[in-house]
C-alpha positions in Angstrom: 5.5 27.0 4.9 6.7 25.8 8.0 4.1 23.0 7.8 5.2 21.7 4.5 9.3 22.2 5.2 8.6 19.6 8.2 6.8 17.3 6.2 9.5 17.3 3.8 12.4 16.6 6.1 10.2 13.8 7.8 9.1 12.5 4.6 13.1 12.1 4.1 14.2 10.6 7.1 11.3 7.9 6.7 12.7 7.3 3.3 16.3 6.9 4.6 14.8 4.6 7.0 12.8 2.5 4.8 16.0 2.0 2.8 17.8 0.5 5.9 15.1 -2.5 5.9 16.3 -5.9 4.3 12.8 -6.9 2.6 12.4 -10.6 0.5 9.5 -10.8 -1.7 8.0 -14.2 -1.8 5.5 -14.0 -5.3 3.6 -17.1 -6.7 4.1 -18.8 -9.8 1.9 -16.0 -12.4 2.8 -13.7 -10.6 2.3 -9.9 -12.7 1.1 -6.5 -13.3 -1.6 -6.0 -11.2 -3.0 -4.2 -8.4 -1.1 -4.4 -4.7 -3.7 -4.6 -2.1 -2.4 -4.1 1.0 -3.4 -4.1 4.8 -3.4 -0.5 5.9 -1.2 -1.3 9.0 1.6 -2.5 6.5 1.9 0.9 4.8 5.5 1.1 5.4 6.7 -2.0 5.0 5.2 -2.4 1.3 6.4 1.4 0.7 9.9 -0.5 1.1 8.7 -3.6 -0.6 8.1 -2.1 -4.1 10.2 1.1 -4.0 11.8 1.8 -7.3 9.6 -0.6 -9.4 7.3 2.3 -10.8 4.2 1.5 -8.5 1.3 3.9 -9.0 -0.2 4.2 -5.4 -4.1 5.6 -4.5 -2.9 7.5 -1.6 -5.4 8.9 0.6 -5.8 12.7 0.6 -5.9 13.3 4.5 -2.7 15.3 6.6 -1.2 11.5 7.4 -1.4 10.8 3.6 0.3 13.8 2.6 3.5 12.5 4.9 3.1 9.1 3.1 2.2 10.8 -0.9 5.5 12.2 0.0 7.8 9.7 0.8 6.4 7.4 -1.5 7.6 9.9 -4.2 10.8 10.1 -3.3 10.9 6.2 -3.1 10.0 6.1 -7.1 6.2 5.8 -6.9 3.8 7.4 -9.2 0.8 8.8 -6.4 -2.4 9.6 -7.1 -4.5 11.2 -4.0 -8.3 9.9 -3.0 -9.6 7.1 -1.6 -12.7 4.8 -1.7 -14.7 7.4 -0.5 -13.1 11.1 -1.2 -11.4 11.8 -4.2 -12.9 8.2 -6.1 -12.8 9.8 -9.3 -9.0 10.2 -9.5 -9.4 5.6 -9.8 -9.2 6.9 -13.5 -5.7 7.4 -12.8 -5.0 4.1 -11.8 -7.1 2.4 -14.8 -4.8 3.6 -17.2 -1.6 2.4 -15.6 -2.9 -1.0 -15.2 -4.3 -1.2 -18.4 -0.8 -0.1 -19.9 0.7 -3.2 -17.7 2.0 -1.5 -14.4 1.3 -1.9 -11.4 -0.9 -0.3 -8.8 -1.1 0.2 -4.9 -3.7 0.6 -2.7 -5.0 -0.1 1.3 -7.5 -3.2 0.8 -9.3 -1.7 3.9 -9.1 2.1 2.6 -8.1 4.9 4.6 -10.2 4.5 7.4 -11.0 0.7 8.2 -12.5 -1.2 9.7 -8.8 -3.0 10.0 -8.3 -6.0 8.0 -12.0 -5.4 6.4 -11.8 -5.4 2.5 -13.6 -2.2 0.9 -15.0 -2.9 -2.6 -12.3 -0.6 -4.1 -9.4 -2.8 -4.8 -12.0 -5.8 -6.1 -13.8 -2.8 -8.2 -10.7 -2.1 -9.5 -9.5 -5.5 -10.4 -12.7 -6.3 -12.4 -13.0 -3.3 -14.3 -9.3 -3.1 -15.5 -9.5 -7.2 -16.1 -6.0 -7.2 -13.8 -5.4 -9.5 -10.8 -5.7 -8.3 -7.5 -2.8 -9.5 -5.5 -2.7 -9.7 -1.8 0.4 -8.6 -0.1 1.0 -9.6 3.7 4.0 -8.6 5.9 5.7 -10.4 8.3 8.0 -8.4 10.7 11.5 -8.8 12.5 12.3 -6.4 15.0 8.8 -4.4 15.4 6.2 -2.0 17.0 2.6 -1.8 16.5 0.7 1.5 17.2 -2.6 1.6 19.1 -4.7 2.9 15.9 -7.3 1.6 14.2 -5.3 -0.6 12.0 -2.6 -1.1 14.7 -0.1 0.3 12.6 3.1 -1.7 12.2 6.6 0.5 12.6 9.7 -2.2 11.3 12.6 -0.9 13.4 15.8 0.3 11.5 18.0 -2.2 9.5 15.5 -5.1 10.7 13.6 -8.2 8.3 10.5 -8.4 6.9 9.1 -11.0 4.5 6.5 -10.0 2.2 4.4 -12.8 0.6 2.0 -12.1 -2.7 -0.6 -14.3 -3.2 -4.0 -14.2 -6.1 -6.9 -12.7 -4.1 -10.0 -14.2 -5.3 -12.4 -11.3 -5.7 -15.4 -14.0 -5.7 -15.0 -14.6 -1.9 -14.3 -10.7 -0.7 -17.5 -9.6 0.3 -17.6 -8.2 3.4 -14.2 -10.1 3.9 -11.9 -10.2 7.1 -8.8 -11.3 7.3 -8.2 -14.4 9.6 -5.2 -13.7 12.2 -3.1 -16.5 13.0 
């Protein structure tokens, strides 16, 4: 009980603190329902991104995903728990959103990496609902990165981040990486 009262009161102080972020959303022309593929290491800021908009997000079923199913509820997303690898069946879930026009969230490199690595769920997904596959990437103001596997970005309170959408073309993902700058 104890357990699940902490997460609560965590879950809502990250979601007070995801508020306090000034966010600008840079989308191409086109631009539309489709599925959000994020880098796992920009969890938070996309949480505060697309907060309120009715996002359904695959959120992964593990103890850290629990924190983040959580706060992404009381943000205003619709979460499904699995992944690429456990819980793959609940993908159903996210079918019928995007074929009723929403939108969908989900880690382009799953749950577990490697970091910046695209896993065939998010391209699966875009060819079997007929959607695009947009890729969202983050750009930070004030900042720290964890040393994780995905070196997990934490925006500090009331700083910037730009978010930029652009198509991802599912032709050229396989066995992907993203190119730092």
């Amino acid at each position: 009980m104890f357990g699940a009262l902490g997460v609560d009161f965590a879950a809502f102080v990250c979601r007070l603190w995801i508020k306090s972020l000034r966010v600008r959303v840079h989308a191409p022309e086109g631009y539309g329902p489709g599925i959000l593929g994020v880098w796992h290491r920009d969890l938070l800021a996309c949480g505060a991104a697309f907060r309120g908009m009715g996002v359904h997000a695959l959120v992964s079923e593990s103890h850290d995903g629990e924190f983040l199913a959580r706060t992404l509820t009381r943000l205003g997303y619709t979460v499904t728990r699995g992944s690429d690898t456990r819980g793959s069946l609940n993908v159903r879930h996210l079918l019928k959103t995007l074929r009723s026009g929403g939108f969908v969230g989900m880690a382009l490199d799953g749950p577990r990496g490697p970091a910046l690595e695209v896993k065939p769920g998010s391209p699966w997904l875009s060819k079997a609902s007929g959607r695009p596959l947009w890729q969202v990437d983050a750009r930070y103001g004030a900042h720290f990165t964890l040393h994780t596997w995905d070196n997990f970005v934490v925006p500090l309170p009331m700083s910037s981040i730009d978010i930029e959408i652009k198509y991802f073309c599912i032709e050229n993902s396989e066995n992907r990486k993203e190119v730092q700058p």
